[in-house]
TORKOL-508485 format. One record per residue (C-alpha): x, y, z. Coordinates in steps of 0.001 Angstrom, whole numbers, padded with zeros to 6 digits, always signed. Example, Ala and Ser with C-alpha at 12.3 -4.5 7.8 and 13.67 -1.06 7.14 Angstrom:
% TORKOL-508485
+012300-004500+007800 +013670-001060+007140 
% end
This chain:
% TORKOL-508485
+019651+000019+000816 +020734-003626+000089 +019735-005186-003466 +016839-007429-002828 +015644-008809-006266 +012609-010599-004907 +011139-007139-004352 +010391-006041-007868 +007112-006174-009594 +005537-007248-012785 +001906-007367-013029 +000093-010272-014045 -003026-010152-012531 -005224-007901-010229 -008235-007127-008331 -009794-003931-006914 -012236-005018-003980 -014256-002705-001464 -015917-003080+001823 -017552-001002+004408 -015979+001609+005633 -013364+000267+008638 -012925-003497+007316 -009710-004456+008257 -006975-006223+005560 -007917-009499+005171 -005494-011991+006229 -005279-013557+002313 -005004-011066-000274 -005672-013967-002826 -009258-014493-001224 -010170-012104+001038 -013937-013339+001584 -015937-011873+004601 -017165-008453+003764 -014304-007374+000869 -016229-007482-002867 -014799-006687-006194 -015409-004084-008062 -015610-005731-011425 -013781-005841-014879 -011208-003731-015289 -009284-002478-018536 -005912-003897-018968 -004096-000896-020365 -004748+001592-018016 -004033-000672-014724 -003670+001905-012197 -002512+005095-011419 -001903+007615-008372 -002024+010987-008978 -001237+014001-006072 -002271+017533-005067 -000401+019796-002815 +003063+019014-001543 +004671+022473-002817 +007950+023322-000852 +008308+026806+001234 +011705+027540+001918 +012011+029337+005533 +015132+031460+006452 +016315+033191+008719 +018769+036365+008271 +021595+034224+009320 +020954+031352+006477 +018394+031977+003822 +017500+028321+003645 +016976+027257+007055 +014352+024793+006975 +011833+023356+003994 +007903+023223+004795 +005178+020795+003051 +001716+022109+002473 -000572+018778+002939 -000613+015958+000175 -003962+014559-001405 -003785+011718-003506 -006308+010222-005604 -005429+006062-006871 -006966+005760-010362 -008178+002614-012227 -010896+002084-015227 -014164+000126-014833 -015208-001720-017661 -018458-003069-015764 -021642-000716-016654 -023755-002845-014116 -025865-000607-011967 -023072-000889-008737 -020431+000039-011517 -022328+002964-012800 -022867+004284-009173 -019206+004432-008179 -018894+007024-011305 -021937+009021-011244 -022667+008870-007736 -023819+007047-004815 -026918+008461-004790 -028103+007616-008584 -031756+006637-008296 -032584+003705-010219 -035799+004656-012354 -039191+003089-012392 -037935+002151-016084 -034488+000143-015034 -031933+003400-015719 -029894+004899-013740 -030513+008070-012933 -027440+010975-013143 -028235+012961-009861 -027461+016667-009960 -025366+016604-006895 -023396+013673-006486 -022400+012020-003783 -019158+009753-003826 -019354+006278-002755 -017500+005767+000881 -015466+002886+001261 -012736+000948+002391 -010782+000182-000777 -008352-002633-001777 -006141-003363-004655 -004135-006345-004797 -001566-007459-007620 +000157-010783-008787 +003655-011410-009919 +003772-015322-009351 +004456-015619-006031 +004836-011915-005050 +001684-009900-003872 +001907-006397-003603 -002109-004288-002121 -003139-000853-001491 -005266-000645+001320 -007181+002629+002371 -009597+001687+005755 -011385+004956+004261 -012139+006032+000775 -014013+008583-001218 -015233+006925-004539 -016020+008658-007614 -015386+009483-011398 -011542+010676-012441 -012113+011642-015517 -015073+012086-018293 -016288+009219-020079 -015372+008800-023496 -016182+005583-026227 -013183+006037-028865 -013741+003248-030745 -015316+000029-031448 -012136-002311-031120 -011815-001655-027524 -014014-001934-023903 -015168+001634-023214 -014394+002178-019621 -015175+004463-016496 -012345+005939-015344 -012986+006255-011387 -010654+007665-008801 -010031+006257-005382 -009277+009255-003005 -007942+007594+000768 -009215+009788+003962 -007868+009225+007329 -009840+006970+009627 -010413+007757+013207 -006948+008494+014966 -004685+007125+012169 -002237+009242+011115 -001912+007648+007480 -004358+007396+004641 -003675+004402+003259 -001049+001321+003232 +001337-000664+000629 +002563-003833+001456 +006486-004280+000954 +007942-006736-001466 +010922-009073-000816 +009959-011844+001060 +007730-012158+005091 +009266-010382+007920 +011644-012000+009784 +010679-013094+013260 +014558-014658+014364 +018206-014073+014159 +020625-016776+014362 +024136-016211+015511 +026870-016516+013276 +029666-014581+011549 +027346-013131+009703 +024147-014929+011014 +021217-015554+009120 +017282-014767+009772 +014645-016631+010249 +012247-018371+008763 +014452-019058+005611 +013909-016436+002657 +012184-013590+004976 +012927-010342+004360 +016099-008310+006192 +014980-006046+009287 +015735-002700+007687 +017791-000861+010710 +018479-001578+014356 +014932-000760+015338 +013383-003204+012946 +015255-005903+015283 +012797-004856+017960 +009997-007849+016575 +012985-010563+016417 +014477-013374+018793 +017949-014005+018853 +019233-017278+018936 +020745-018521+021142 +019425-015818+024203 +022715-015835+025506 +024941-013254+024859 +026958-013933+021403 +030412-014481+021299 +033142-011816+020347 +032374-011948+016075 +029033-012976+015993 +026645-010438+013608 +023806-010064+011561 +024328-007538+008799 +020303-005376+008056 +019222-004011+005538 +021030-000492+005579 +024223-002669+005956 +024931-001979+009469 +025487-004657+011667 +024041-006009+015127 +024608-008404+017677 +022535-009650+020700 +024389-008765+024063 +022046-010883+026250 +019531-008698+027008 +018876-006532+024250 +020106-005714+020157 +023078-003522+019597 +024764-001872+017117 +028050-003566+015690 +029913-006710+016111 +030066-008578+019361 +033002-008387+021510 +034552-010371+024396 
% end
């Protein structure tokens, strides 16, 4: 894995948004618009959070080697983040979907709560870095009890963010790398260089898949680009291949 230094993160700022079930990533993560809608406030100590179920290790054997092959039971995670809105959406994410609003302006606790379904964003800042979670399908409801400690601080509702698949996808939810946009040419040189300038380093050979050389004639004997797992590749005229290119 090559050093990239553009692909670390400090916080600065954030934003948890939802939207119906489905809703695609929004092009801008800075304004995403159309159906996407924040949450609210949200405390500034306890930022966010994912925490995971399952995953235990079974060791299989055989009578030949004793540790033959490792098998994962399914993983469940749940993102975590604190509310500090008690508006009658923010109290509905925690108690429940379906929490009546009385004749009298409460909000009724129900006595079988259902969790809020939703597709769920979270995008953070570090100046010009912006690193999201997106889940296309969520289950939305409290993480934790609610609890006012003091009366220096915004009481919060801690609520827990728990991705589903959707349809045919095989994940539950996304992250967006960090390091720079994805690099869409290749330049020829000794090494070459990617394109646009500043884009981030295909990772492997397969990663080249999504780029154009230049030129689309075959390179000449020397002519590289070095990816990200510090291999090399060259352009032989019709296709990427591994290594340096030769006469």
């Amino acid at each position: 894995m090559a050093l990239n230094d553009n692909a670390t993160l400090v916080v600065g700022a954030g934003n948890y948004l939802t939207a119906p079930v489905g809703t695609p990533l929004p092009d801008d993560l800075l304004a995403p618009g159309g159906a996407w809608n924040p949450v609210g406030h949200t405390s500034l100590e306890d930022v966010f959070g994912i925490t995971s179920e399952g995953g235990e290790a079974t060791t299989l054997g055989s009578l030949q080697n004793k540790t033959l092959r490792t098998k994962y039971s399914a993983r469940t995670e749940t993102m975590t983040f604190t509310l500090v809105q008690f508006d009658e959406d923010g109290l509905r994410l925690f108690y429940g979907a379906n929490a009546p609003t009385l004749p009298n302006g409460m909000v009724g606790v129900p006595q079988d709560p259902q969790p809020t379904q939703a597709a769920f964003l979270a995008v953070f800042v570090d100046g010009a870095n912006h690193f999201a979670f997106y889940a296309p399908k969520t289950e939305i409801y409290r993480a934790d009890d609610l609890a006012i400690a003091d009366t220096e601080s915004l009481a919060g509702l801690p609520l827990g963010v728990k991705p589903m698949a959707l349809g045919t996808n095989t994940w539950t939810y996304a992250v967006t790398p960090l390091g720079g946009t994805p690099a869409t040419g290749a330049t020829a040189g000794a090494p070459g260089t990617f394109t646009p300038a500043g884009s981030a380093t295909p990772r492997n050979l397969a990663a080249l898949a999504e780029v154009d050389a230049s030129p689309l004639s075959k390179w000449t004997p020397g002519q590289h680009v070095i990816l990200g797992d510090t291999t090399t590749a060259y352009w032989d005229g019709t296709s990427w291949k591994t290594g340096v290119a030769v006469a």
